[in-house]
C-alpha positions in Angstrom: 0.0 0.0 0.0 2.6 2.6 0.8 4.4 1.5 -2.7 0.8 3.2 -3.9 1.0 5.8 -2.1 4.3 6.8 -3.4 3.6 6.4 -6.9 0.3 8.3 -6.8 2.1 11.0 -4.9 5.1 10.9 -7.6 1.9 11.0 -10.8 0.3 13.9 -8.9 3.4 15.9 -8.7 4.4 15.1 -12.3 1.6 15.3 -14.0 0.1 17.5 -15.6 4.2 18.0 -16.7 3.2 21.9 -16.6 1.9 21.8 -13.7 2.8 25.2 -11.7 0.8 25.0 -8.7 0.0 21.7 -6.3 -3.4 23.3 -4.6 -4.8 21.8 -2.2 -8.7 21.7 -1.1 -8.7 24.6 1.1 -6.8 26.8 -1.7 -9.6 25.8 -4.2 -12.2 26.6 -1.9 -10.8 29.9 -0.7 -9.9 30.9 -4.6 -13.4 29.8 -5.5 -15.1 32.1 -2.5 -12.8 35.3 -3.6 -13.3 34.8 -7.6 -16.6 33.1 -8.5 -18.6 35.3 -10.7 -22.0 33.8 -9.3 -20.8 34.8 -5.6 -20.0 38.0 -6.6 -23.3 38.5 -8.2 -24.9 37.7 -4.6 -22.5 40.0 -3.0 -24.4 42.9 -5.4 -27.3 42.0 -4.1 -26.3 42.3 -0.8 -24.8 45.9 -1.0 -28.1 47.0 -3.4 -30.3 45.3 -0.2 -28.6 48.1 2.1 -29.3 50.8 -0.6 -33.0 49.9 -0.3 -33.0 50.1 3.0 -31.7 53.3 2.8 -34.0 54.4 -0.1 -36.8 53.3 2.6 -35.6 55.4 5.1 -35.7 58.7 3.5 -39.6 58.7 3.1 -39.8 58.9 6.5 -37.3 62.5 6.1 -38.9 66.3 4.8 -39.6 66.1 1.3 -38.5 69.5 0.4 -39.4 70.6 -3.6 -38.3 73.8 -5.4 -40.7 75.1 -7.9 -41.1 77.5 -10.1 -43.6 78.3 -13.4 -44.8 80.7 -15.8 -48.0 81.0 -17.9 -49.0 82.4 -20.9 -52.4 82.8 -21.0 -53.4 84.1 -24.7 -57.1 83.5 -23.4 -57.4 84.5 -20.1 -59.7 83.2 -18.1 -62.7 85.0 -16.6 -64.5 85.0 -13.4 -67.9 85.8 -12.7 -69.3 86.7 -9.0 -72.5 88.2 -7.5 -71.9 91.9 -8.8 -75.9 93.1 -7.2 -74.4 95.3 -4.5 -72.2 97.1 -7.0 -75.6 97.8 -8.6 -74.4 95.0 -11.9 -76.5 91.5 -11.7 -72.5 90.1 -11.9 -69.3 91.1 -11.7 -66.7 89.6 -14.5 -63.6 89.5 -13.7 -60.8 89.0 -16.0 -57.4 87.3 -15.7 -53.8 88.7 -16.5 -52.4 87.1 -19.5 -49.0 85.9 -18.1 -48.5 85.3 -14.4 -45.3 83.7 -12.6 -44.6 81.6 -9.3 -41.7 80.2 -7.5 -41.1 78.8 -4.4 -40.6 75.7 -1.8 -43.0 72.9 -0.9 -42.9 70.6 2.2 -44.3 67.2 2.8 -43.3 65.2 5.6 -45.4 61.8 7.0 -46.3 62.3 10.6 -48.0 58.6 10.9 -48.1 56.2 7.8 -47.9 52.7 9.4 -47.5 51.2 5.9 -44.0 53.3 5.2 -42.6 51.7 8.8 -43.6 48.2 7.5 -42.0 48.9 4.1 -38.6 49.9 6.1 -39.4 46.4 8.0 -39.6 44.4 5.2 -36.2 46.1 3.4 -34.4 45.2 6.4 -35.7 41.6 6.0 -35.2 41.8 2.8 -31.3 42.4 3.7 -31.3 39.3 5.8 -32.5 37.3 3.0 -29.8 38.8 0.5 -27.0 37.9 3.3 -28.7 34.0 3.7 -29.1 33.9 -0.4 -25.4 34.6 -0.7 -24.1 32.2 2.7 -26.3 29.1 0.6 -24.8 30.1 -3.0 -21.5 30.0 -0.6 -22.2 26.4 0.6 -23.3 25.4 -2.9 -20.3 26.7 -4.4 -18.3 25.0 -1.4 -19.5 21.8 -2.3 -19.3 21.9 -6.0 -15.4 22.8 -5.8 -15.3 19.4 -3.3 -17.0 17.1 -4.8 -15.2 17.9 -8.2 -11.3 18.2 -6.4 -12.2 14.7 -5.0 -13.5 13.5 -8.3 -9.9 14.5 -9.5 -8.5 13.2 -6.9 -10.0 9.8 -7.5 -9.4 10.2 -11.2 -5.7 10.9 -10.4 -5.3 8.1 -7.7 -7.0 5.4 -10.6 -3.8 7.2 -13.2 -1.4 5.9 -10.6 -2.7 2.1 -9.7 -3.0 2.2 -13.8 0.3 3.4 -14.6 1.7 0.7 -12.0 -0.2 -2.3 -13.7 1.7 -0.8 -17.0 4.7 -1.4 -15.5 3.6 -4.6 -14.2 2.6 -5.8 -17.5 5.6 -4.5 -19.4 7.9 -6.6 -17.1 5.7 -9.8 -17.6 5.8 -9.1 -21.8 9.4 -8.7 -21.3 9.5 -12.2 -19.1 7.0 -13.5 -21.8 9.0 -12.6 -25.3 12.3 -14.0 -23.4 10.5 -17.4 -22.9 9.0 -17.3 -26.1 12.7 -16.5 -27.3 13.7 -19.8 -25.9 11.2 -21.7 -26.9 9.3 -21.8 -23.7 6.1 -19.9 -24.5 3.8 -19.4 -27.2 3.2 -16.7 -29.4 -0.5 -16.3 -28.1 0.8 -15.7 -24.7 3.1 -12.9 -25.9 -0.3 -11.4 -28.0 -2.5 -11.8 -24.8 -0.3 -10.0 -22.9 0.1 -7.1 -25.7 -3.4 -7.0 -25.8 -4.3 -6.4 -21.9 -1.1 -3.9 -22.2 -3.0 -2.0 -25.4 -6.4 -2.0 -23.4 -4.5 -0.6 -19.8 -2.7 2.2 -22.2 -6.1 3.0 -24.1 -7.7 3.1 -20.0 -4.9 5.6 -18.7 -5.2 8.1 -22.1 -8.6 8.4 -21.1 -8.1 8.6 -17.2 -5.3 11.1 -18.5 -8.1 12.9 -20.2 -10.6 13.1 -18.6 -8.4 14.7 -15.5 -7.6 17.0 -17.7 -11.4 18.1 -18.2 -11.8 17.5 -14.5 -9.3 20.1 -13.9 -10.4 22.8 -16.6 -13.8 22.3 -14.8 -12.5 23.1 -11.5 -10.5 25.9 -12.7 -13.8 27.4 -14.2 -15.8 27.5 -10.7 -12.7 28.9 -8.9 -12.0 31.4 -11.6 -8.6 30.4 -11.6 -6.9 31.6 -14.9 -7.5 28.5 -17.7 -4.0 29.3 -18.8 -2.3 27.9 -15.6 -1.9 24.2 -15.3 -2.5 23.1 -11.8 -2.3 19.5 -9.3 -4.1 18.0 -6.5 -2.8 16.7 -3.5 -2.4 12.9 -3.5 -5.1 11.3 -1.5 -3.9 9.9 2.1 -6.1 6.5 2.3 -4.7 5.8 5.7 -6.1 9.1 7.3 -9.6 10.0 6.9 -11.5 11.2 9.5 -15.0 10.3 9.7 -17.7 13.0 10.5 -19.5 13.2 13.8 -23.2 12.2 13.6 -24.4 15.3 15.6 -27.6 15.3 14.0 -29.3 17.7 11.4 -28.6 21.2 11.9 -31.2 23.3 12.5 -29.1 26.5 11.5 -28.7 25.1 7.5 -29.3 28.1 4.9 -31.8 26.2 3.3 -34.1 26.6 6.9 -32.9 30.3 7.2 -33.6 31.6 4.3 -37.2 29.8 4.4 -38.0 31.1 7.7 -36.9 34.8 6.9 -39.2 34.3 3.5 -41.9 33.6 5.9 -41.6 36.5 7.9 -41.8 38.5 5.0 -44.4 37.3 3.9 -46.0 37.8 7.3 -45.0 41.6 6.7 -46.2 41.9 3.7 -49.7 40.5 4.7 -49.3 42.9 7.4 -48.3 45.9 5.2 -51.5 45.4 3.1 -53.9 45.3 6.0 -52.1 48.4 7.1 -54.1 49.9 3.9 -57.0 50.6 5.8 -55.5 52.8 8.0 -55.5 56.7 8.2 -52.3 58.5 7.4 -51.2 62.4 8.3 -49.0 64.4 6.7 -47.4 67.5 7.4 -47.8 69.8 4.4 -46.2 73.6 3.8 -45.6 76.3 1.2 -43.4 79.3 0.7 -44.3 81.0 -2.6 -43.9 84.3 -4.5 -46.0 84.9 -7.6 -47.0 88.1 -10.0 -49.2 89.0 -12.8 -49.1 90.9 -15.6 -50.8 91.6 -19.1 -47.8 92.4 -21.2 -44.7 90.5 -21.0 -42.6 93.7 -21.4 -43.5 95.2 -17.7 -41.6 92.0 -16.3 -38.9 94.3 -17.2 -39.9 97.5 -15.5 -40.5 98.4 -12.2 -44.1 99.2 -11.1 -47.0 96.9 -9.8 -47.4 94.8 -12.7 -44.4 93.0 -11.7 -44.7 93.0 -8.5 -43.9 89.6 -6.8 -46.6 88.6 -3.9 -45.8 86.2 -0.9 -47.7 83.5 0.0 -47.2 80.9 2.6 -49.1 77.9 4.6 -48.0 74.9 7.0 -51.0 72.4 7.0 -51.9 69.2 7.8 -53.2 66.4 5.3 -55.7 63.3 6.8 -56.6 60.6 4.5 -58.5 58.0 5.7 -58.8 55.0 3.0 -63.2 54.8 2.6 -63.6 52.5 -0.4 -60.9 51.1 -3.0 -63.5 48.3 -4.5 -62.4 45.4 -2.6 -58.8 45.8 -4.1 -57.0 45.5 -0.7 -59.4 42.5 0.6 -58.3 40.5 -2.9 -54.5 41.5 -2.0 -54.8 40.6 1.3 -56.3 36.7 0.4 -53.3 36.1 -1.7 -50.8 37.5 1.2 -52.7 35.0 3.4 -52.4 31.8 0.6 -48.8 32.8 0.3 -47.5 32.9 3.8 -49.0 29.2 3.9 -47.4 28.5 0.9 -44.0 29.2 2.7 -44.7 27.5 5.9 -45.7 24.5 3.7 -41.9 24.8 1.7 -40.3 25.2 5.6 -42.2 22.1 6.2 -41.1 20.0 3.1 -37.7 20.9 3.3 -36.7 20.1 6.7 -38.3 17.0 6.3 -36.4 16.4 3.4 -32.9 17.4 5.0 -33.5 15.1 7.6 -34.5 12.2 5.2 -31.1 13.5 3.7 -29.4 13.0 7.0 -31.1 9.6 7.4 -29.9 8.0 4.2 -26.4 10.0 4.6 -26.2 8.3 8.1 -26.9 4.6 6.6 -24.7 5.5 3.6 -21.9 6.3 5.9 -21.8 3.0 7.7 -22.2 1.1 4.4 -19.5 3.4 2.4 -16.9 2.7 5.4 -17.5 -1.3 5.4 -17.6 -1.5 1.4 -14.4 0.9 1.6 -12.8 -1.1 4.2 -13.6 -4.2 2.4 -12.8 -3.1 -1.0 -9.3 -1.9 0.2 -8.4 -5.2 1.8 -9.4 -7.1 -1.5 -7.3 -4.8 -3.2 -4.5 -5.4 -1.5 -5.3 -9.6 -1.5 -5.5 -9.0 -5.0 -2.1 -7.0 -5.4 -0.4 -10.2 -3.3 -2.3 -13.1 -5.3 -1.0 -11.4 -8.6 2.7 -11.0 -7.4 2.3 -14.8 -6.5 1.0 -15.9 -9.9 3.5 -13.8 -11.8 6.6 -15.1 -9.8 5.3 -18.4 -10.4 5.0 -17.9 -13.8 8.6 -16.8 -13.9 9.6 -20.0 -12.4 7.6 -21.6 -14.7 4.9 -23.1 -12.7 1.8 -20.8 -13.4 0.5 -20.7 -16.6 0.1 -17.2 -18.8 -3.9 -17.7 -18.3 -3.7 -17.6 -14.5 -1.4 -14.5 -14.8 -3.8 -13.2 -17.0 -6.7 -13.9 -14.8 -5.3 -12.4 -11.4 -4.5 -9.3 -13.4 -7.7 -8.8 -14.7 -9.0 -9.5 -10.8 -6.5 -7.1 -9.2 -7.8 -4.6 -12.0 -11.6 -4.9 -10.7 -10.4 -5.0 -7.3 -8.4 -1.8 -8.0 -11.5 -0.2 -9.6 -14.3 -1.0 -6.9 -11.4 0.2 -4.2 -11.1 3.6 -6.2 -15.2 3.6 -6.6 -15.7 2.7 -2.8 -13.5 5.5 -1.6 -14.7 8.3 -3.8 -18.6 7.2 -2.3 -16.9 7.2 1.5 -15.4 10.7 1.5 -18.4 12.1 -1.2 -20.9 10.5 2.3 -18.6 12.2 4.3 -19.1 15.9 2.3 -22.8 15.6 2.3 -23.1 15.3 6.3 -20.5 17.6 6.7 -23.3 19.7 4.9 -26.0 18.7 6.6 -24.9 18.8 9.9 -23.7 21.9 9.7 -19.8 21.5 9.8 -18.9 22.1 6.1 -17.2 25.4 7.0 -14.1 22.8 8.8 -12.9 22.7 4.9 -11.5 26.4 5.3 -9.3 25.1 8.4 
């Protein structure tokens, strides 16, 4: 096993042969959390969710506009009043042709219960930006994982592969010298150039399809594709198993849906807050003037003579009839913060069927591991029996041929059984909460 060991660690250090940087997990995962586009994305929602906030905020502030107009009125209006005491059945008035104004208007809420639950439902809003990004975090976290021990695996089956190549060579060397001598057949020297074809056809694709492993991985992290990088060699010996604490009750999954339901409770709220009278604090400061040719504007006198007027008021509005509009709203709030409750529901039971099979899967994947690894190695010892054997010229090429092809399945289910132990291991790391112990 440690002869294994050492030629997997010697493939991974070699290969790829322009390789310029041996990362390990925690490197990929940090990379991946600084550079991923997708996370970076959620981080812009985060900073726009404070913005909004903010934006929320300042309806509660003076709303202070400047204005300022002029009119041209080429048919003035007229007015006509009771004109009897002036001894005329009515008085007509008419108006200036061009008049002007300018000044500032106030408008401040005093009590508006629906603009506080607005600035309630921003800040939740916020909290659900900040749990959106930690789950896009974990997601990401164990994407990079499971594909660095997918290239792991793929890079540990390239050195028990390469080793059987050596294995073989040596036995077609052994095999042309007896056939040399008259002490083999021909077909013994083509079986074993066959089964040497067919492992050389089996590492050019493992060879490959690390390759593609890695250019994936490189994509998620945002690493530059130009750089040619290497994993860690896998230590078999050392792999610590994680401790069944139970599901946690803290996942993002559970956060986010329980801050989604209190916003929905807010927005039900919000909308039943309709009914509800509002006051505002309203005020003025204006100057306007008159005039019926636009040339006085430009002389002194009372044609342009600018008159003040200014007001502070208060504004009541008390919501009377809107033709059911907020009583239809307020049936869908109601439908949807069930709706939510019913997701909450469903997924916890669902992460803790998860846990459930995770748990069984974890017993199984450790005896099938350990199993697997001790057939490995009985395999490894049977075929070094057979082919010294066959050097002394007791075994026969078919039972060389045979033990090979069993230490190659053994070798295979080993590689399979340990990818499935440590991919068990990642999901309750997950699910119990723990998955954040890959950073240290």
């Amino acid at each position: 096993m440690k002869r294994l060991l050492l030629t997997f660690a010697v493939t991974c250090s070699l290969f790829p042969l322009k390789a310029q940087e041996v990362l390990t997990l925690e490197q990929c995962l940090k990379i991946g959390i600084e550079n991923n586009l997708s996370l970076e994305a959620r981080r812009n929602d985060i900073r726009k969710g404070k913005h909004t906030i903010s934006e929320n905020r300042a309806k509660l502030l003076p709303q202070i506009t400047a204005t300022a107009s002029f009119n041209d009125n080429f048919n003035p209006p007229v007015s006509v009043t009771d004109g009897s005491a002036y001894g005329n059945p009515y008085n007509v008035t008419h108006t200036l042709q061009y008049n002007a104004s300018a000044g500032l208007q106030l408008q401040m809420p005093l009590y508006n219960q629906t603009i506080y639950t607005a600035l309630s439902i921003a800040e939740t809003m916020d909290k659900i930006n900040g749990l959106s990004y930690e789950k896009a975090r974990e997601d990401l976290m164990m994407q990079i994982a499971q594909m660095y021990y997918l290239g792991q695996s793929t890079s540990e089956q390239i050195a028990i592969v390469k080793e059987n190549i050596r294995r073989l060579e040596e036995l077609r060397d052994i095999t042309t010298a007896f056939f040399d001598n008259g002490m083999a057949m021909e077909v013994d020297v083509k079986r074993v150039n066959i089964n040497l074809e067919n492992l050389q056809v089996q590492y050019d694709n493992a060879v490959s399809m690390l390759t593609q492993q890695l250019n994936l991985l490189k994509y998620v992290m945002d690493y530059p594709a130009e750089k040619e990088i290497a994993l860690t060699p896998v230590d078999t010996e050392h792999i610590t198993p994680v401790a069944l604490s139970g599901l946690s009750e803290n996942l993002s999954e559970l956060q986010l849906l329980r801050q989604q339901g209190t916003l929905a409770e807010k927005q039900q709220k919000m909308i039943s807050q309709g009914y509800l009278p509002s006051l505002s604090l309203t005020g003025n400061f204006m100057y306007s003037a008159f005039t019926d040719k636009a040339k006085n504007w430009f002389h002194s006198g009372p044609s342009n003579h600018w008159y003040n007027s200014s007001g502070i008021g208060l504004t009541l509005r008390i919501p009377v009839f809107d033709g059911f509009d907020k009583r239809s709203k307020l049936r869908k709030a109601r439908i949807d913060t069930e709706n939510v409750k019913l997701a909450y529901e469903n997924t916890r039971k669902n992460l803790q069927t998860q846990y459930l099979n995770a748990t069984n899967e974890l017993m199984n994947s450790q005896r099938n591991f350990t199993k697997q690894k001790d057939n490995y190695l009985l395999a490894e010892d049977v075929y070094e029996v057979t082919s010294d054997r066959y050097r002394e010229g007791i075994a026969s090429m078919t039972e060389v041929l045979q033990d090979e092809m069993r230490m190659s399945e053994a070798q295979n289910n080993y590689v399979t059984a340990h990818y499935n132990y440590r991919m068990t291991n990642l999901s309750l790391l997950k699910l119990t909460g723990n998955l954040e112990t890959l950073l240290k």
